[in-house]
C-alpha positions in Angstrom: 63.6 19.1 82.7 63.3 20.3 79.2 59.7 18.7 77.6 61.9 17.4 74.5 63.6 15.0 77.1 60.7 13.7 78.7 60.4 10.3 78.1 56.5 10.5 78.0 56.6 13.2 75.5 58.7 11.6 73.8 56.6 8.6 73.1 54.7 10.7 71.3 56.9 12.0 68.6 56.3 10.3 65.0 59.3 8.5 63.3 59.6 11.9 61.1 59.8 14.2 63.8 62.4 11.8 65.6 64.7 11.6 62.1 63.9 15.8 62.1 65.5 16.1 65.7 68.6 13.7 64.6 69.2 15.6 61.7 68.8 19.0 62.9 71.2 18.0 65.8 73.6 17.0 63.8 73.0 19.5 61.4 73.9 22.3 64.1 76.6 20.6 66.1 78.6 23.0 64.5 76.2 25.9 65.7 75.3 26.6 61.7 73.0 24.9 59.1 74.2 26.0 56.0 72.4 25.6 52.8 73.8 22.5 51.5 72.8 20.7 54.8 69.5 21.8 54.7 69.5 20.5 51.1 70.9 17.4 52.4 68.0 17.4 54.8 65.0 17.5 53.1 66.0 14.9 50.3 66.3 12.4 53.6 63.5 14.0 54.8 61.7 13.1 51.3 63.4 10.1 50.5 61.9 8.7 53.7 58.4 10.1 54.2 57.9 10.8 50.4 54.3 12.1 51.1 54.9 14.3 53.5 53.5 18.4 52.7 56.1 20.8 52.2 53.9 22.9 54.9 54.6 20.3 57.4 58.1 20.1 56.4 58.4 23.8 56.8 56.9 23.8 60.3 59.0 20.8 61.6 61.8 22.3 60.4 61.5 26.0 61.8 60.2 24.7 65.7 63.3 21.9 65.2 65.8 24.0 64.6 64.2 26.5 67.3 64.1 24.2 69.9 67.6 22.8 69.3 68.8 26.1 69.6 67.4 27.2 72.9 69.2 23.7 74.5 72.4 23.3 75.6 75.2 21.1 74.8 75.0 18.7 77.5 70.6 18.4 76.7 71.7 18.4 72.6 73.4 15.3 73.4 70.7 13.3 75.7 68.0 14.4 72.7 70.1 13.0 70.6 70.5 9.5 72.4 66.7 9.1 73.0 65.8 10.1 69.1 67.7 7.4 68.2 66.6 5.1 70.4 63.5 6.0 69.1 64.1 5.4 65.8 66.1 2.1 66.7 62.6 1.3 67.9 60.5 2.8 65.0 62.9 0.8 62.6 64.2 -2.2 64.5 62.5 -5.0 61.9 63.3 -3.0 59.0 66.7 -2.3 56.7 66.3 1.4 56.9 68.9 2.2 59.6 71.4 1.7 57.9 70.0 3.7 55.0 69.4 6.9 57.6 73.1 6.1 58.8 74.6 6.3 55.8 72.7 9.7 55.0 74.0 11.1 58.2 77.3 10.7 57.5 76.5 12.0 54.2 75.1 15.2 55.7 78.1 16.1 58.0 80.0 15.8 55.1 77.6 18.1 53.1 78.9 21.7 53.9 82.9 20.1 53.2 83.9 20.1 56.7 83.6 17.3 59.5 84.6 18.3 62.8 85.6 15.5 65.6 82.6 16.7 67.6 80.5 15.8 64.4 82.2 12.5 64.0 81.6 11.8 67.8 78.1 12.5 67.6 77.9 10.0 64.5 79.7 7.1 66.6 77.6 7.1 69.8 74.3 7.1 67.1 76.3 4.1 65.6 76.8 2.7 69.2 73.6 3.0 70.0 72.3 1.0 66.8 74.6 -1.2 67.6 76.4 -1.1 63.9 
C-alpha cells in the first residue's frame, strides 16, 4: 500500500499539507497543472496559511505534485477521500470549508475548462463534507 494512504501516516500530515494534496489532485485530474491553477493555488495556499515561507511552499508543492504523479487513478481518488476527511476533521468547528470549497470550484474553473471527471471529484469532496 502506497505510504500516502496509510492511515497512520496520514495522521500525521498538517492541515496545509492535506489542503496541498486536495488541490494538487484536483489540480491534475486533468493530467496538467497549468499556470493559472498554480496561481489559483498558492493564493488558497496563502489565503489560508498566510505565514507560511515561500521555501516551504516550494517544497510542498514540487514532492505533491511528484507523488500525485507516480499514483494511479484508482489511489488519486482514495487520497483524495481521506484528505478531505482530514480536513473535515481539521476544520469541523470552523466556517472555513466552505471557504476552501468555494476555492476549489474556483480552481477547476481556473485554466477555462471543467471536465465531468473534475466536476465528479468536486461532488464526492462535497459528499463527503456533507454540503
Amino acid at each position: 500500500m502506497n505510504k500516502y494512504l496509510n492511515e497512520e501516516i496520514s495522521q500525521e500530515r498538517t492541515p496545509m499539507e492535506s489542503l496541498f494534496m486536495l488541490l494538487i489532485i484536483l489540480g491534475l485530474s486533468d493530467r496538467q497543472l497549468v499556470f493559472e491553477e498554480q496561481t489559483k493555488i498558492q493564493a488558497i495556499i496563502t489565503n489560508h496559511f498566510p505565514e507560511h515561507s515561500e521555501q516551504r511552499y516550494q517544497e510542498l508543492l514540487q514532492s505533491t505534485i511528484s507523488t500525485i504523479k507516480n499514483l494511479d487513478f484508482n489511489s488519486q481518488t482514495e487520497l483524495l477521500k481521506t484528505v478531505s476527511v482530514e480536513l473535515k476533521t481539521f476544520y469541523s468547528d470552523k466556517g472555513t470549508l466552505p471557504i476552501i470549497f468555494s476555492e476549489l470550484k474556483e480552481l477547476l474553473e481556473a485554466d477555462g475548462i471543467v471536465y465531468s471527471f473534475e466536476a465528479q471529484l468536486l461532488e464526492m469532496i462535497n459528499k463527503i463534507w456533507n454540503y
